[in-house]
Each structure stands twice: as structure tokens, then as C-alpha cells.
Backbone as ProteinMPNN parsed JSONL, in Angstrom:
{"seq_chain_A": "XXXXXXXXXXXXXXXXXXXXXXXXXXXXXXXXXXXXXXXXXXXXXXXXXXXXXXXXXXXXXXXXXXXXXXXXXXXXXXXXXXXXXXXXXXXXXXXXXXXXXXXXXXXXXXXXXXX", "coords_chain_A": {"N_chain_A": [[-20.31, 81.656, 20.925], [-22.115, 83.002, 23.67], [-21.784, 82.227, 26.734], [-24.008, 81.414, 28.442], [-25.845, 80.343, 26.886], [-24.922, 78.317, 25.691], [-25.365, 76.866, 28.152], [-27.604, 76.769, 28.231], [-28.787, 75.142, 26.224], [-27.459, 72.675, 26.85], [-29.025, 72.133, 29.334], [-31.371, 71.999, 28.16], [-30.792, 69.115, 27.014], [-30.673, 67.893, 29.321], [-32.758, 68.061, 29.767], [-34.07, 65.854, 27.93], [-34.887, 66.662, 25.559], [-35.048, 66.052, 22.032], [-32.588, 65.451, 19.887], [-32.706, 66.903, 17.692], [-34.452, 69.195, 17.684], [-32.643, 70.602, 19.716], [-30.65, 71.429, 18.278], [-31.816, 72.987, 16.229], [-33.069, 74.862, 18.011], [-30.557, 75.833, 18.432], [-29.505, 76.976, 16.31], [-31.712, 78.827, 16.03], [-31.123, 80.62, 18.129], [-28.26, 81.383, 17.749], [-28.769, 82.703, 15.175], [-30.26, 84.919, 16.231], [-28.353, 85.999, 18.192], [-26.163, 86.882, 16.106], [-27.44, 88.583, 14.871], [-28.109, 90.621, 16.992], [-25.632, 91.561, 17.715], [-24.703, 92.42, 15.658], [-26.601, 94.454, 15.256], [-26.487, 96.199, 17.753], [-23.739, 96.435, 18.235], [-21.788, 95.232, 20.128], [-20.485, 92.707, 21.991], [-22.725, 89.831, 22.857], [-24.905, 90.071, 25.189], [-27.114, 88.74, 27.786], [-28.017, 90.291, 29.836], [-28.717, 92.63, 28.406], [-31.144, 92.549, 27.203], [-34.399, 93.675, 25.201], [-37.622, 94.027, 25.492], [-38.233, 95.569, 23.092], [-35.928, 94.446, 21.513], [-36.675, 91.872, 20.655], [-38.801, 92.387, 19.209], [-37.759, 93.691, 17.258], [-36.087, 91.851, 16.058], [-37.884, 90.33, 14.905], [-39.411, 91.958, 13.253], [-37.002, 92.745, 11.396], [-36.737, 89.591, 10.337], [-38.855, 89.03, 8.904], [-39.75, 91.484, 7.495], [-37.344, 92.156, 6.04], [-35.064, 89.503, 5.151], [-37.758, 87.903, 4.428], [-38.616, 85.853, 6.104], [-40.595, 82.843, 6.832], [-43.643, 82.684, 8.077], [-43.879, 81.108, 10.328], [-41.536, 79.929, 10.568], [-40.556, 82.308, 11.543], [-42.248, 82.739, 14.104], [-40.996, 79.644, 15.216], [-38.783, 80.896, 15.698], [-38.827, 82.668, 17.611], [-40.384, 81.31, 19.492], [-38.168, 79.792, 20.764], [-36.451, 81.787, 21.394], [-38.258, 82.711, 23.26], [-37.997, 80.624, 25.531], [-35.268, 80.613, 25.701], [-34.98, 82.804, 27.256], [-36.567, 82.522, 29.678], [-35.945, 80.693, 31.054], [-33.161, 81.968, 31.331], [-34.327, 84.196, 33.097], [-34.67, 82.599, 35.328], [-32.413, 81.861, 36.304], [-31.336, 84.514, 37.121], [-30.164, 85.734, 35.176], [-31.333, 87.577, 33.383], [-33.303, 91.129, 33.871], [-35.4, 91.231, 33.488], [-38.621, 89.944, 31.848], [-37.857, 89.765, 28.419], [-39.573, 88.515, 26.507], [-42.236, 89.305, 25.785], [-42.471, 91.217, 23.782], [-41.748, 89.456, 21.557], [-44.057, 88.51, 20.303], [-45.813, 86.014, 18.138], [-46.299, 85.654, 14.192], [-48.954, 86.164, 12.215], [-50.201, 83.485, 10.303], [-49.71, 83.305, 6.388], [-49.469, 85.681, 3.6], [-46.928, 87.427, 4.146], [-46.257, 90.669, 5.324], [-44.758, 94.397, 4.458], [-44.834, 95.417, 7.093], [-44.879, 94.685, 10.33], [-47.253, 93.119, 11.738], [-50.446, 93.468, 13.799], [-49.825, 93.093, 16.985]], "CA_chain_A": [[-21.645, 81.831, 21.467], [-22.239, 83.434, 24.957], [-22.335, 80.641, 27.821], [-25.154, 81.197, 28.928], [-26.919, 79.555, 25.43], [-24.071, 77.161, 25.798], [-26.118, 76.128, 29.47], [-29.504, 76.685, 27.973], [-28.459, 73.667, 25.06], [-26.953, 71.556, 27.938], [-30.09, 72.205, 30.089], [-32.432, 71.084, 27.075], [-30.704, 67.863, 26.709], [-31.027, 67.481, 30.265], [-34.18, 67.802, 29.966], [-34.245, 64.593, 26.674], [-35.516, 67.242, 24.418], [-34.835, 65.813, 21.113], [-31.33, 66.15, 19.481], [-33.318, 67.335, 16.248], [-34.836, 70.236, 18.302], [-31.44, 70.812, 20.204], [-29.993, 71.644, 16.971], [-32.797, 73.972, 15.804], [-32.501, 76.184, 19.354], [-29.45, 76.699, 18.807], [-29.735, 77.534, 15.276], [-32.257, 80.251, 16.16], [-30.069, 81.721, 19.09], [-27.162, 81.828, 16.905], [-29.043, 83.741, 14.586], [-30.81, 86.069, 16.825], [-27.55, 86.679, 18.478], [-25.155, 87.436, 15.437], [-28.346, 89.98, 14.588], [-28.024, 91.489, 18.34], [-24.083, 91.777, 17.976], [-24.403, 93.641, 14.592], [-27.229, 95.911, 15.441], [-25.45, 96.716, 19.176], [-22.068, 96.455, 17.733], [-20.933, 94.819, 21.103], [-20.636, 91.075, 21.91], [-24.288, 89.523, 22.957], [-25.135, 89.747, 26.828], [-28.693, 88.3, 27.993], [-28.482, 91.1, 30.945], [-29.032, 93.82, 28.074], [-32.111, 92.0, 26.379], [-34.868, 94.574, 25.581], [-38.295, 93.832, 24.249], [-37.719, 96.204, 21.569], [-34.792, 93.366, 20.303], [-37.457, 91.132, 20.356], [-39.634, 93.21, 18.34], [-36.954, 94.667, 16.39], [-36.109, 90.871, 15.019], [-39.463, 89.488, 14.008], [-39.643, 92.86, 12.1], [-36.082, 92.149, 10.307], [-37.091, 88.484, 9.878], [-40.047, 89.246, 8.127], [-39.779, 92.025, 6.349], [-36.134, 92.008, 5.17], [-35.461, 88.252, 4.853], [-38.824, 87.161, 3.753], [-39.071, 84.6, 6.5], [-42.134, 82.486, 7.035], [-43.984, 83.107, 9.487], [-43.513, 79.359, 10.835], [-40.117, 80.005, 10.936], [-40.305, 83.369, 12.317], [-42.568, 82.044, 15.176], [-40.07, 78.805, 15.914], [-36.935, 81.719, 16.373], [-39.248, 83.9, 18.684], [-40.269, 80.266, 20.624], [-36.335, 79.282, 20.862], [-35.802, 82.976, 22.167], [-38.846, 83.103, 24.963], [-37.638, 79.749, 26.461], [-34.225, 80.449, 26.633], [-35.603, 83.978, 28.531], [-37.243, 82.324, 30.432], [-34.721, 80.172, 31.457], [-32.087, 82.803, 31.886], [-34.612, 84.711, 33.947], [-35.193, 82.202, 36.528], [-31.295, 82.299, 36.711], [-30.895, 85.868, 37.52], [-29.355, 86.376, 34.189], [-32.142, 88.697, 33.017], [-33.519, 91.556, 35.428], [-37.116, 91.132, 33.683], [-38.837, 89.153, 30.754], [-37.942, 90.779, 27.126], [-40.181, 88.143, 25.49], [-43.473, 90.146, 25.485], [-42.031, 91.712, 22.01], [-42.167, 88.635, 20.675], [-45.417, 87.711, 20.037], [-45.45, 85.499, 16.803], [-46.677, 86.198, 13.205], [-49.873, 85.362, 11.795], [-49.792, 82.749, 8.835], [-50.652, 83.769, 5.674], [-48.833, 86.486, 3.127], [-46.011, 88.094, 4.752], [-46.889, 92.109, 5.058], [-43.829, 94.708, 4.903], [-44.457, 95.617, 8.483], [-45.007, 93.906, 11.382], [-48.666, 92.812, 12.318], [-50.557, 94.197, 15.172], [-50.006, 92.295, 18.318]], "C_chain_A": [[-21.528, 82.116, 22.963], [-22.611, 82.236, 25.616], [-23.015, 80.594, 28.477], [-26.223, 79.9, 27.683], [-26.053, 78.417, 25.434], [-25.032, 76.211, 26.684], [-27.276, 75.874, 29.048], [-29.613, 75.251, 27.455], [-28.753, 72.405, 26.001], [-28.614, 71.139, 28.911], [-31.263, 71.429, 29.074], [-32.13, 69.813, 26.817], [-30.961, 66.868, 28.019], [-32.563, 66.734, 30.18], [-35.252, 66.362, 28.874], [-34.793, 65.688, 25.702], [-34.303, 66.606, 23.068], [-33.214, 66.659, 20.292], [-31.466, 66.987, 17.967], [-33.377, 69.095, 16.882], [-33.445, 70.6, 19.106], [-30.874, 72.036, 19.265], [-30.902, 72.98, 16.42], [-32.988, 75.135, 17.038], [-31.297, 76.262, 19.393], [-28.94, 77.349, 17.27], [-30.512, 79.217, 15.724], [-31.531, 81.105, 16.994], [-28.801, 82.192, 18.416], [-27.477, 83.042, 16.284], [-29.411, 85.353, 14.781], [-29.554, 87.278, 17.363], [-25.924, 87.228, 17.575], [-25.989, 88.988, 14.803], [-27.92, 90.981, 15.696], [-26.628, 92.239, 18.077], [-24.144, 93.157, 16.74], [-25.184, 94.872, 14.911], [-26.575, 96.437, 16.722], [-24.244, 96.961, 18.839], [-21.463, 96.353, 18.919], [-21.404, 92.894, 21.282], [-22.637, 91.062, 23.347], [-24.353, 89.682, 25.321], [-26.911, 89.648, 27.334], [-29.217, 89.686, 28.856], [-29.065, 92.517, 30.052], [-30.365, 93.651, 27.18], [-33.395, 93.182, 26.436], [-36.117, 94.126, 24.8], [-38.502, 94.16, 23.216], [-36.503, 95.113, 20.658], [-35.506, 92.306, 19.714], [-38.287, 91.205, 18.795], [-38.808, 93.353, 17.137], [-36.498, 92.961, 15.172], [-36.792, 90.375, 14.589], [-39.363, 90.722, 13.292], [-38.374, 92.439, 10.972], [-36.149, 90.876, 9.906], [-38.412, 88.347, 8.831], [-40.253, 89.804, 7.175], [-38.34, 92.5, 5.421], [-35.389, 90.516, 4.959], [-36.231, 87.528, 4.695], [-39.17, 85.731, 4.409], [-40.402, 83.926, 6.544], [-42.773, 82.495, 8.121], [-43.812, 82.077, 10.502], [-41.78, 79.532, 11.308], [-39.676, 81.044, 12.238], [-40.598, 83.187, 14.081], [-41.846, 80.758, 15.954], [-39.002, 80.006, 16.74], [-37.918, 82.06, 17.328], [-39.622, 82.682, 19.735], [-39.11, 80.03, 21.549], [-36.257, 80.509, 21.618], [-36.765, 82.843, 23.435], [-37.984, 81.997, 25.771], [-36.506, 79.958, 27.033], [-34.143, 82.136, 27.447], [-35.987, 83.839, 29.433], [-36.621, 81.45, 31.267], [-33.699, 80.951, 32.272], [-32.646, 83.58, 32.978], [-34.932, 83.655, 35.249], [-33.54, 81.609, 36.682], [-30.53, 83.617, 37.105], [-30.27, 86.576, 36.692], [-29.663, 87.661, 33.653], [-32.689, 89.301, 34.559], [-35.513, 91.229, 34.816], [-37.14, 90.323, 32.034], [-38.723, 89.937, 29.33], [-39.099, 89.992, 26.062], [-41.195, 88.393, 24.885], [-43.511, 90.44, 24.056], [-41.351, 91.018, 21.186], [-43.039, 87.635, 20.567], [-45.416, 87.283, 18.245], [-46.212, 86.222, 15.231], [-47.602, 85.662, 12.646], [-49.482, 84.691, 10.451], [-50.513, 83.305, 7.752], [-49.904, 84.556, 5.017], [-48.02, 87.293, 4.036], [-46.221, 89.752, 4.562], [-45.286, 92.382, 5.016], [-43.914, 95.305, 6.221], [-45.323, 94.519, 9.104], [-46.534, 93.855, 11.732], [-49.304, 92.994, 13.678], [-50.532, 92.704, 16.184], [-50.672, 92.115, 19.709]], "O_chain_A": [[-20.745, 81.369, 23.55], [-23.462, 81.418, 25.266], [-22.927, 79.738, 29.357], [-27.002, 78.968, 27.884], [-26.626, 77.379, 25.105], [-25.452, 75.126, 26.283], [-27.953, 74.905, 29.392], [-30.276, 74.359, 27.983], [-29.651, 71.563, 26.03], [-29.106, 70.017, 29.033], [-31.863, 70.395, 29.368], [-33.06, 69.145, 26.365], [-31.283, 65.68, 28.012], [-33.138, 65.663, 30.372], [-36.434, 66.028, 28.955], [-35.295, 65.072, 24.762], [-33.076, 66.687, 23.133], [-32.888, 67.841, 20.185], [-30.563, 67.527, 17.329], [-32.569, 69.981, 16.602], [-33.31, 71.646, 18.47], [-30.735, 73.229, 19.533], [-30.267, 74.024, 16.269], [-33.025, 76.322, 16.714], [-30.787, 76.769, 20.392], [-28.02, 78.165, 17.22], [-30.004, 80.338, 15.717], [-31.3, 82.263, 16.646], [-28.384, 83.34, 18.568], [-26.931, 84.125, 16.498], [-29.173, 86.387, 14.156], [-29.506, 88.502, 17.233], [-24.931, 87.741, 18.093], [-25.471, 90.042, 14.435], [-27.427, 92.065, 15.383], [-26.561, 93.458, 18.235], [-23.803, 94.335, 16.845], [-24.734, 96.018, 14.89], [-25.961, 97.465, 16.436], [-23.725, 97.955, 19.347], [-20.576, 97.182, 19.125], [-22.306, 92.195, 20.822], [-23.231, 91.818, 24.115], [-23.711, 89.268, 26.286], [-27.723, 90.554, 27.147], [-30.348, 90.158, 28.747], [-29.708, 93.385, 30.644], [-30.666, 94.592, 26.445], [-33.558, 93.702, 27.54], [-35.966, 93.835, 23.613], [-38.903, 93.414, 22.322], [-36.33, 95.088, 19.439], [-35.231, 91.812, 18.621], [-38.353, 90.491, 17.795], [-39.29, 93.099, 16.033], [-36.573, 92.935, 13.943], [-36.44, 89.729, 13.602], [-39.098, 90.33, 12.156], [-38.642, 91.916, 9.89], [-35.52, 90.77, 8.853], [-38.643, 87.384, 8.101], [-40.727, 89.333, 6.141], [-38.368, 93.079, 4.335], [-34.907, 90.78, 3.858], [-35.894, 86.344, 4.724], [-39.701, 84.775, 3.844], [-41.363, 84.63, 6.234], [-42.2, 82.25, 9.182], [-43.568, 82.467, 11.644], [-41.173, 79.199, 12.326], [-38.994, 80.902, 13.253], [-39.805, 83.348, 15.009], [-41.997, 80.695, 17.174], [-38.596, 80.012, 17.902], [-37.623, 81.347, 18.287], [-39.237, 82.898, 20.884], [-39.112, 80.067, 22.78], [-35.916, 80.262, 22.775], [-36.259, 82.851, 24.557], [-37.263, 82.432, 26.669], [-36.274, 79.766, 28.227], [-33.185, 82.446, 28.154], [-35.963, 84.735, 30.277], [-36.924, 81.601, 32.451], [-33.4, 80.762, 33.452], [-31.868, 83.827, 33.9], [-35.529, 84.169, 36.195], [-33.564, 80.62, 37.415], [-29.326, 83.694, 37.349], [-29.813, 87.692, 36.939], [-28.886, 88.592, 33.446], [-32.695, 88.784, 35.676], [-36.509, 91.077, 35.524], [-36.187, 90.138, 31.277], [-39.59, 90.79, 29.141], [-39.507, 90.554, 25.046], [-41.405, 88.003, 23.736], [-44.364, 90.03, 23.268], [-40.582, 91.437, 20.321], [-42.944, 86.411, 20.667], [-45.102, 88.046, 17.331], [-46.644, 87.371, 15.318], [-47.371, 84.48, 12.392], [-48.669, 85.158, 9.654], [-51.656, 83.742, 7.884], [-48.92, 84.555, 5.757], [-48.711, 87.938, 4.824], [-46.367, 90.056, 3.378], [-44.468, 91.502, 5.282], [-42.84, 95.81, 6.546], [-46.149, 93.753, 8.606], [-46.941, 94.964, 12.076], [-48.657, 92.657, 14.669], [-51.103, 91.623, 16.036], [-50.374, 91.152, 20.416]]}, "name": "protein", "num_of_chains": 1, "seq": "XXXXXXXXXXXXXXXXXXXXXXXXXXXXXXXXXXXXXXXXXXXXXXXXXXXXXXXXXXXXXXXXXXXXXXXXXXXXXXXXXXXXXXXXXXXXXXXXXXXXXXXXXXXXXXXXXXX"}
């Protein structure tokens, strides 16, 4: 895992966030970033984050793994924070989380829901 998400973890426990929730952000970053690696086909770097990746994984979470939208919306939480994070470390040059705005509840569509 890139050490930056390594710091983010560390930084959340700092912060007492729950070792339940710990565990579950770093679940979703894992995931997001073995998605990033395959669709890029280079190892993960925060500095290349684009809201289109954002975008681009709530659409593959949704409509090709059949996530729930509950779910879908935790990963895209787990991803703004640690954006938001990395950007007030200089890691990022701007916020990619815009393009991920969550998923309404309710039957899963095959595309993505207007935002």
C-alpha cells in the first residue's frame, strides 16, 4: 500500500477513531487502489488522482459489482477524507473528491445516477 494511506491509518488512530472504522478505511483504500493500479497499469500515486477516478469507481462499484449503495457511499467517504487529508499535505495539487458524490438508496441502476 502507498505510504501515504499507511500515514492517513496512523493519523486516524491518532485521532481515537475507532479500530473497527480503522479497519474499514483501509479496506476501502485498498480496494480503490488495487482498482486505480489495474485501470492505470502503474503503481497508485495520490499526486495523479483525477475526479474522473472518482467517478470512474462508483460507476464500476455499482454497476459491475452490484455494490450497495451504502457500501458504495462508505468507499467514496474513506476516499474524500483521505483527499482531504493528503491535500492539506501537499500530496494532492487539487481536490479529486467532487466525482464522488454518493449513490442514492434504493435499486441499483446500470449507470451512474445524476449528481
Amino acid at each position: 500500500m502507498h505510504p501515504s494511506i499507511e500515514q492517513y491509518l496512523a493519523f486516524l488512530q491518532t485521532k481515537r477513531r475507532a479500530p473497527a472504522t480503522v479497519k474499514v478505511v483501509r479496506h476501502d483504500l485498498a480496494h480503490f487502489v488495487t482498482w486505480w493500479e489495474g485501470t492505470r497499469r502503474r503503481t497508485f500515486d495520490p499526486a495523479s488522482l483525477r475526479h474522473e477516478d472518482l467517478r470512474d469507481w462508483r460507476t464500476v462499484r455499482q454497476r459491475d459489482e452490484g455494490a450497495a449503495p451504502a457500501t458504495i457511499n462508505r468507499g467514496l467517504a474513506s476516499l474524500r477524507g483521505y483527499c482531504r487529508w493528503a491535500l492539506a499535505r501537499h500530496l494532492l495539487a487539487s481536490e479529486p473528491g467532487n466525482g464522488g458524490k454518493g449513490c442514492a438508496d434504493g435499486a441499483v441502476s446500470p449507470t451512474v445516477p445524476p449528481g
